[in-house]
Backbone as CSV, one residue per row, in Angstrom:
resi,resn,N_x,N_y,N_z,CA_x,CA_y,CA_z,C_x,C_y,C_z
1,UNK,-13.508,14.762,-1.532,-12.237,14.279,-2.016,-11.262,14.198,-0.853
2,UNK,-10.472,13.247,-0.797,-9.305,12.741,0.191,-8.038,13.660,-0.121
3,UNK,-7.890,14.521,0.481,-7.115,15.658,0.084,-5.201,15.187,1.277
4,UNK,-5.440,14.442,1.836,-4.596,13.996,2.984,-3.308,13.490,1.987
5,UNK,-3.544,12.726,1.345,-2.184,12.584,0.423,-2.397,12.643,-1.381
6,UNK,-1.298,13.636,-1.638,-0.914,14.374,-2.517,0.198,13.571,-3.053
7,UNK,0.596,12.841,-4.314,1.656,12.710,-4.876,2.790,13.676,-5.081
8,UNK,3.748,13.601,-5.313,4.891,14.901,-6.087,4.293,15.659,-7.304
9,UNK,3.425,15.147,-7.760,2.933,15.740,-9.093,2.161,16.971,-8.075
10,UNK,1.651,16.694,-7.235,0.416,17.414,-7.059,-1.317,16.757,-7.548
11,UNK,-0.803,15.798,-7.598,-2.086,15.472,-7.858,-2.401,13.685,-7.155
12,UNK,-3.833,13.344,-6.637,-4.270,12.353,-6.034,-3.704,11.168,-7.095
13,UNK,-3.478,10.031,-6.317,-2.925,8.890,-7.058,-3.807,8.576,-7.963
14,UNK,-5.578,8.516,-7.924,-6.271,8.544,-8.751,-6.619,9.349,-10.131
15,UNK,-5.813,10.425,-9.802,-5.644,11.183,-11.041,-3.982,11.333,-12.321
16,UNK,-3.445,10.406,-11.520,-2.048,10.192,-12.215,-2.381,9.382,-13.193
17,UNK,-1.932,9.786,-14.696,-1.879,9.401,-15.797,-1.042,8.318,-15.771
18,UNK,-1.450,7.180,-16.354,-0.286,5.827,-15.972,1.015,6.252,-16.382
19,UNK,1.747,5.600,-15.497,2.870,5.912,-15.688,4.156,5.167,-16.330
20,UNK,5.155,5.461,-16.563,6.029,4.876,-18.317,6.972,3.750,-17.299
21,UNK,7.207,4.276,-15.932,8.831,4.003,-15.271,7.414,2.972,-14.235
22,UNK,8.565,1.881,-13.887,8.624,1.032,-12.669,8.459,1.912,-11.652
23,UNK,9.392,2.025,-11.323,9.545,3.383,-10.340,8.477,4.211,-10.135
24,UNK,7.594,4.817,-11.374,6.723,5.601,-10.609,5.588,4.696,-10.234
25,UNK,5.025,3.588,-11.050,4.164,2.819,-10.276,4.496,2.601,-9.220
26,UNK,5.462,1.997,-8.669,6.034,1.591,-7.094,5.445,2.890,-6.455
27,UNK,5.654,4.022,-7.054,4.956,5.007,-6.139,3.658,5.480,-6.040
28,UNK,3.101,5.243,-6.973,1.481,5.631,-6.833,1.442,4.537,-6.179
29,UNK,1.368,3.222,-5.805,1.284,1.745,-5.691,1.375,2.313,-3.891
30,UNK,2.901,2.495,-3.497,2.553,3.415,-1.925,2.185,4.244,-1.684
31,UNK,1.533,5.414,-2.594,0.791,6.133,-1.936,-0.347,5.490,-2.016
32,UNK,-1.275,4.643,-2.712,-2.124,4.134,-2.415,-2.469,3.377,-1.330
33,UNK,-0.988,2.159,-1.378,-1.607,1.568,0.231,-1.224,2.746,1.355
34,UNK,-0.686,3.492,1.380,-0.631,4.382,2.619,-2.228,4.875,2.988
35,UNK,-3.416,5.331,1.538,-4.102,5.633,2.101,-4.945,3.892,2.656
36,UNK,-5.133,2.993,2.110,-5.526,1.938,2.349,-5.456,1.258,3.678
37,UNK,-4.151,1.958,4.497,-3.935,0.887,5.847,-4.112,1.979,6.640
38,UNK,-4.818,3.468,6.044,-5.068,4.492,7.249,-6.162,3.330,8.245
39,UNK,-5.778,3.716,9.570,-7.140,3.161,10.539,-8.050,3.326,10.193
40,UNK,-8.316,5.067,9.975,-10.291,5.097,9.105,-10.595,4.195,7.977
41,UNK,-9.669,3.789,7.193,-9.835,2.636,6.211,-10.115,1.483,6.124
42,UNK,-10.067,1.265,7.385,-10.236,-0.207,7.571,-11.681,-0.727,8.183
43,UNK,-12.228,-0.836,7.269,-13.690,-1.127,7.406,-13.238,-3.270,7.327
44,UNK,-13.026,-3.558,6.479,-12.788,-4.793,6.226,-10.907,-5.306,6.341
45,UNK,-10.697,-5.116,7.340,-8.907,-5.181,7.388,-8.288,-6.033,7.031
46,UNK,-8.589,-7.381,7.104,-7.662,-8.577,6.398,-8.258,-8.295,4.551
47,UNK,-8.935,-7.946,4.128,-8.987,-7.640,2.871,-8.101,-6.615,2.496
48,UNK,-8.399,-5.167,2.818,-7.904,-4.385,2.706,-6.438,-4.535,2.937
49,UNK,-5.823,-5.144,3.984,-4.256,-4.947,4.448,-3.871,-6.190,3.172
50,UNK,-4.391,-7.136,3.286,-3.774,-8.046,1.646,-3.484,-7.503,0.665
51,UNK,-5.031,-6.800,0.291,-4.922,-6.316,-1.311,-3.579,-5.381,-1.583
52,UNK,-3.121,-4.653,-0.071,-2.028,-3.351,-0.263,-1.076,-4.082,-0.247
53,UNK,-1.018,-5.274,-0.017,0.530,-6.261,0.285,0.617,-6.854,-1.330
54,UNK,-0.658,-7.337,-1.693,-0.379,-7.881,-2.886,-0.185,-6.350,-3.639
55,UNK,-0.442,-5.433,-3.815,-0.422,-4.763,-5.205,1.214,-4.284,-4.835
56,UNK,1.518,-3.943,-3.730,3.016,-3.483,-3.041,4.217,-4.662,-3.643
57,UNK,3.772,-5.840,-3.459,4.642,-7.376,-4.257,4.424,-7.130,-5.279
58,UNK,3.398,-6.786,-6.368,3.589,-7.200,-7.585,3.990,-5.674,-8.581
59,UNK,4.023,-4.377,-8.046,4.716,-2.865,-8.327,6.291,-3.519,-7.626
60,UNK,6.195,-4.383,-6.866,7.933,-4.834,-6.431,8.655,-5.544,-7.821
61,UNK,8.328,-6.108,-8.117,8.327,-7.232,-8.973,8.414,-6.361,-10.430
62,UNK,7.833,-5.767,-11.092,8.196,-4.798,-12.201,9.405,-4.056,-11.378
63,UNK,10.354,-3.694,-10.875,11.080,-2.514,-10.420,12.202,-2.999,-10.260
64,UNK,13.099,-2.274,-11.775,14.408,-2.672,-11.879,15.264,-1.365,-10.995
65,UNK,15.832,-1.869,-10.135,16.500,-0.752,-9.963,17.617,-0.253,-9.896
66,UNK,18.215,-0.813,-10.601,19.506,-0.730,-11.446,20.742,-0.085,-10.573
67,UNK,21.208,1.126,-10.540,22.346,1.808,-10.018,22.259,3.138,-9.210
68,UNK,20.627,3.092,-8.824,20.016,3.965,-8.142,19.832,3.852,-6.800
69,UNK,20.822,4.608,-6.027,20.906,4.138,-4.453,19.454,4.289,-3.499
70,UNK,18.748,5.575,-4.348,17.859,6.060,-3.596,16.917,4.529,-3.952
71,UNK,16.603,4.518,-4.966,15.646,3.394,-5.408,15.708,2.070,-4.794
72,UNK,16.744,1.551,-4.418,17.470,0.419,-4.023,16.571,0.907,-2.651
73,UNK,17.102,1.745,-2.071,16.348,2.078,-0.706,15.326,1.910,-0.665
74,UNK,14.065,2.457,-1.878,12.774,2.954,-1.465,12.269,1.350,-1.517
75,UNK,12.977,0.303,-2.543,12.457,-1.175,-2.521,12.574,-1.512,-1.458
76,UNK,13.499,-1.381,-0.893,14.490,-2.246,0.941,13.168,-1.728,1.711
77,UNK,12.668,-0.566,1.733,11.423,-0.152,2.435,10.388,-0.810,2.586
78,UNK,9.870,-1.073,1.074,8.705,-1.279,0.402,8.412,-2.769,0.953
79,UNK,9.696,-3.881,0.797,9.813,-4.830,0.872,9.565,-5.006,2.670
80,UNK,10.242,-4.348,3.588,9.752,-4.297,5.097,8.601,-4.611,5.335
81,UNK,8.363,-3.309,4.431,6.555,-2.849,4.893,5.607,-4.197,4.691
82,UNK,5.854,-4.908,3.503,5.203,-6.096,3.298,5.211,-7.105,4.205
83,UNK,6.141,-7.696,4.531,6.776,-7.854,5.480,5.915,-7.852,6.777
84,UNK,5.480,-6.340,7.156,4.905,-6.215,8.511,3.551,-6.484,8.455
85,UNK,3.404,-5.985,7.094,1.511,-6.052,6.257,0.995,-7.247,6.493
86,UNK,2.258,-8.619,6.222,1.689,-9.849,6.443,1.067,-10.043,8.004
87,UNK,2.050,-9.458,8.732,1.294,-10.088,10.064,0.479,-8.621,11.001
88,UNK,-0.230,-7.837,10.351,-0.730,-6.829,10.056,-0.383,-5.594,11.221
89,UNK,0.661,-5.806,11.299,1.346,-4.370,11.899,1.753,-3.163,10.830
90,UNK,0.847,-2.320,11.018,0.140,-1.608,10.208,0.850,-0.071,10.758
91,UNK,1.227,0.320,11.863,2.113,1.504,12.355,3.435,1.096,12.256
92,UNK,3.980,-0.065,11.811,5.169,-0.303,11.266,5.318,-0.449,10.117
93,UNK,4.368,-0.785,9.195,4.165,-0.664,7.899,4.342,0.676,7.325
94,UNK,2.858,1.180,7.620,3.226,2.809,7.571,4.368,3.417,7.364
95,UNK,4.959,3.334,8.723,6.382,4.018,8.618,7.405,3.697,7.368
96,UNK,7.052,2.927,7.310,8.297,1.854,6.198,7.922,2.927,5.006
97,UNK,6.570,2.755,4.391,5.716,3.308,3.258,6.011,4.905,3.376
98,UNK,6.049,5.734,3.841,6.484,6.798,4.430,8.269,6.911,4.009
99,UNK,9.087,6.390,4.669,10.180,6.361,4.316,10.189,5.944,2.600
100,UNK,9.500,4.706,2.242,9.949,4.613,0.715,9.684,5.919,-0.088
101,UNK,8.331,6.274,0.281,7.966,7.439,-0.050,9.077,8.336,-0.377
102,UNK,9.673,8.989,0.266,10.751,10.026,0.561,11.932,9.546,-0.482
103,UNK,12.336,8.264,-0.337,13.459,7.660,-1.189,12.963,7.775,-2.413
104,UNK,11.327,7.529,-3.046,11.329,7.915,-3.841,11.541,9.089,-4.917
105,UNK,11.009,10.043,-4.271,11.138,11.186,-4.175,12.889,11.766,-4.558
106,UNK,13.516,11.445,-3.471,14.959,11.249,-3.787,15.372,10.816,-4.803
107,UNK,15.054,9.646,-5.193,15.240,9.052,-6.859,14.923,9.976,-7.568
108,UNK,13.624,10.319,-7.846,12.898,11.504,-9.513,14.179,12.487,-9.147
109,UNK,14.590,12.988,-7.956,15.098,14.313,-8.048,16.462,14.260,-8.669
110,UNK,17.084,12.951,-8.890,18.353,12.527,-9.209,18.441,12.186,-10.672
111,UNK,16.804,12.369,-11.279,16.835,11.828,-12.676,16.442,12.952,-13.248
112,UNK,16.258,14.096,-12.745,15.821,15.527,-13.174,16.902,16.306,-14.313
């Protein structure tokens, strides 16, 4: 088991019960491509770096984010990262995915 990334739940993105909010898909959605554009991952890279761009656009695309500064952020991220995915700069991506990450995070803690 890929023990390297952990959601907020504590548990692998593969084991998260679907989820009700936009918002949390957007986040299983980056923790997934985060593990997807690791270097060891990339056995097939223009597949792989697409599929994380397309599923990253279309978890964009459900995500209202209404009056939530953090959220507003973690999209402005999300949206970069795609962005870099297209022309497959992938340690700038990362980073982006990483930061949304965190904004997300920031969001749940504001809806607690």
């Amino acid at each position: 088991m890929n023990t390297d990334l952990v959601s907020r739940t504590g548990l692998m993105p593969d084991q998260i019960i679907p989820q009700s909010t936009p918002a949390d898909v957007l986040e299983v959605t980056v923790e997934r491509a985060l593990v997807a554009v690791r270097p060891s991952n990339l056995a097939d890279p223009l597949s792989t770096v697409r599929r994380a761009e397309e599923s990253l656009r279309d978890a964009l695309r459900r995500t209202d984010v209404g009056s939530d500064d953090a959220l507003v952020q973690a999209v402005a991220c999300v949206e970069a990262a795609c962005e870099h995915l297209r022309y497959f700069e992938l340690q700038e991506a990362r980073l982006l995915l990483v930061a949304a990450r965190g904004q997300l995070v920031r969001s749940h803690a504001g809806h607690t």
